[in-house]
DRENDO-1510 file (C-alpha; in Angstrom, 1 decimal, always signed):
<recs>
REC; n; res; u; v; w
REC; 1; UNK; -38.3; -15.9; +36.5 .
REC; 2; UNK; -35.3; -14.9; +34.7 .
REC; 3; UNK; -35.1; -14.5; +30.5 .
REC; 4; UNK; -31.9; -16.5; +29.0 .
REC; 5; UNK; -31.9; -13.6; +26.9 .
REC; 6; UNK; -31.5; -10.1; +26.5 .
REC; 7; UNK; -35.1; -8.9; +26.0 .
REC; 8; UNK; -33.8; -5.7; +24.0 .
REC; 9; UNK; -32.9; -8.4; +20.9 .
REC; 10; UNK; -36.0; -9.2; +18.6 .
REC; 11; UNK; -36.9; -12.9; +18.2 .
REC; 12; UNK; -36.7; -14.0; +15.0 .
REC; 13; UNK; -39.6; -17.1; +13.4 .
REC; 14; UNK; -39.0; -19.9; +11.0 .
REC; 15; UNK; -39.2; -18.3; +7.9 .
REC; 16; UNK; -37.3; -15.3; +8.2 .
REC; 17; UNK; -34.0; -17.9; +10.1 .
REC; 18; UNK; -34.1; -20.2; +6.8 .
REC; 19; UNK; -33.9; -16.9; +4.8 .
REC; 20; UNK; -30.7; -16.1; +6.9 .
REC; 21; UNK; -29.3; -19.1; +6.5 .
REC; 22; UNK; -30.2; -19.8; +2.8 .
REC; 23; UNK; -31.7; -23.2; +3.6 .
REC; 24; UNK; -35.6; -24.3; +3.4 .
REC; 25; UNK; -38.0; -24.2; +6.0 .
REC; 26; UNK; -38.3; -27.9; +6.4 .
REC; 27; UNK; -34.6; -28.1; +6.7 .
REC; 28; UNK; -35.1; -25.5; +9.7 .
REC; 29; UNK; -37.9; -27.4; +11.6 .
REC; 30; UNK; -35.9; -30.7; +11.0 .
REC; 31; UNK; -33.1; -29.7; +13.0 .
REC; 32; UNK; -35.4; -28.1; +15.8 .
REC; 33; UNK; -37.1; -31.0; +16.1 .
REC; 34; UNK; -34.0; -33.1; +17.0 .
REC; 35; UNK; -32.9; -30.2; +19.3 .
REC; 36; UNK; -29.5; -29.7; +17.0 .
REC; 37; UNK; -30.4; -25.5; +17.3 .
REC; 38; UNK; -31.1; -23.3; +19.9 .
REC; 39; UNK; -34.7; -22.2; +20.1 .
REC; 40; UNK; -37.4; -20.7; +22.4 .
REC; 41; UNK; -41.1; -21.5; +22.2 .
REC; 42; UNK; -43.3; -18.4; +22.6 .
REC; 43; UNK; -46.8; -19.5; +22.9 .
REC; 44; UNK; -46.7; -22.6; +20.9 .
REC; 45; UNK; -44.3; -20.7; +18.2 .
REC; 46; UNK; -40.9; -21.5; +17.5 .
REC; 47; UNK; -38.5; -18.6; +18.0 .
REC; 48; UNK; -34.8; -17.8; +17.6 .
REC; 49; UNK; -32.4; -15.4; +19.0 .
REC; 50; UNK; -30.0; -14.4; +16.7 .
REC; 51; UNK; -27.1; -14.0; +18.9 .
REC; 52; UNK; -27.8; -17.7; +20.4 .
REC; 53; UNK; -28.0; -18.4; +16.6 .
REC; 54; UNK; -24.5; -16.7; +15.7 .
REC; 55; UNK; -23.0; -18.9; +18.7 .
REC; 56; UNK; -24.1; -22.1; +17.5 .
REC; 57; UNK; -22.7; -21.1; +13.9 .
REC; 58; UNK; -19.5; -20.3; +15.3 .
REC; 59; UNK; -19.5; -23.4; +17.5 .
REC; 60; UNK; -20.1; -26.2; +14.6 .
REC; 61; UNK; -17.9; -24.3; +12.0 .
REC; 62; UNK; -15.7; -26.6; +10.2 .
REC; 63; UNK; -12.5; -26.4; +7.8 .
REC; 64; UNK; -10.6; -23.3; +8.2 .
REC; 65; UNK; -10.7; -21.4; +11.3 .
REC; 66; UNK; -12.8; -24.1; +12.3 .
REC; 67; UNK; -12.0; -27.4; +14.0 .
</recs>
């Protein structure tokens, strides 16, 4: 079975992404559950990669440098 991943880049949870991202928790598990971010689930937790997360910034960026 192969990781999408590189297994060298720690996972990051809920908490510590809407910390990143200045938003709220909620805000976080809102968009997760409509499957509008990229996430893993690790045993029935919720877990990010931040380069996967970086990509998906830098994919819905809008305004300049943007689309």
């Amino acid at each position: 079975m192969s990781v999408p991943y590189d297994t060298n880049q720690r996972c990051i949870g809920i908490s510590e992404l809407s910390a990143w991202l200045s938003t709220s928790v909620r805000h976080i598990r809102r968009v997760v559950s409509e499957r509008r971010i990229p996430y893993h689930k690790v045993g029935g937790l919720i877990r990010f990669v931040p380069s996967e997360i970086d990509e998906w910034l830098d994919g819905n960026r809008h305004g300049p440098g943007g689309d």
